[in-house]
TORRO-576366 format. One line per field, with one value per residue (C-alpha): x, y, z; chain; residue in one letter. Coordinates in nm, 2 decimals. Layout:
// TORRO-576366
px [X	...]
py [Y	...]
pz [Z	...]
kette [A	...]
rest [a	...]
***
This chain:
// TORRO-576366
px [5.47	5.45	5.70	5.81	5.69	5.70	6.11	6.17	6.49	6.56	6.85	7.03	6.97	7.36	7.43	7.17	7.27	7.29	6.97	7.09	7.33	7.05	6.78	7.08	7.11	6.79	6.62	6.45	6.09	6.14	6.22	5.93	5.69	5.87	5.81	5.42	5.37	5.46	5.34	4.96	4.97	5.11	4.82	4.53	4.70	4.69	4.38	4.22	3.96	3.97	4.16]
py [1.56	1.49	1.46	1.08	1.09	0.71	0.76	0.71	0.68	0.66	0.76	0.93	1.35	1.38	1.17	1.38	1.55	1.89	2.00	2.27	2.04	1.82	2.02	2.17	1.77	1.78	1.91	2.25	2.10	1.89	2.18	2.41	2.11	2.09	2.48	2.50	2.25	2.42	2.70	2.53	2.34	2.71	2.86	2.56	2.59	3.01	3.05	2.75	2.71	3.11	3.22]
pz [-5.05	-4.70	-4.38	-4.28	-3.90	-3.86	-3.75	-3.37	-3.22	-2.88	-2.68	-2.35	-2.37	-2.35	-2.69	-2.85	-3.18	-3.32	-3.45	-3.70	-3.84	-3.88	-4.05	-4.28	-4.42	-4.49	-4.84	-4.84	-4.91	-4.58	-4.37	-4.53	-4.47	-4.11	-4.07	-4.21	-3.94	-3.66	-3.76	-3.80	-3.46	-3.25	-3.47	-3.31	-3.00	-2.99	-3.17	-3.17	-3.43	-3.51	-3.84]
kette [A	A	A	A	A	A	A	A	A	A	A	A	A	A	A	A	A	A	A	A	A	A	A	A	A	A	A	A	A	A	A	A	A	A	A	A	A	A	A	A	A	A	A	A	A	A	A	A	A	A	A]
rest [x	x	x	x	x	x	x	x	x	x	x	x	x	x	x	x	x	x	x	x	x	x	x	x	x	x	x	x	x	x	x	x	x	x	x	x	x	x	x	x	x	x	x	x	x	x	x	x	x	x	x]
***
């Protein structure tokens, strides 16, 4: 299963939202796909091509 990237929403900085509050609302396999991605693009962008 993969994470929905195609949601955009646009708004002032000051009426932005909590983010803990919203990762909590979402399911655990969301935030773990959430999480494996970060941790691949830091890893391309430390390392580059290097494992």
């Amino acid at each position: 299963m993969e994470m929905d990237k195609t949601a955009v929403r646009k708004g002032k900085l000051k009426e932005q939202g909590n983010d803990f509050a919203y990762w909590q609302s979402r399911p655990y396999y969301e935030r773990i796909l959430a999480l494996e991605q970060i941790r691949e693009e830091y890893n391309r962008w430390k390392y580059g091509t290097e494992q």
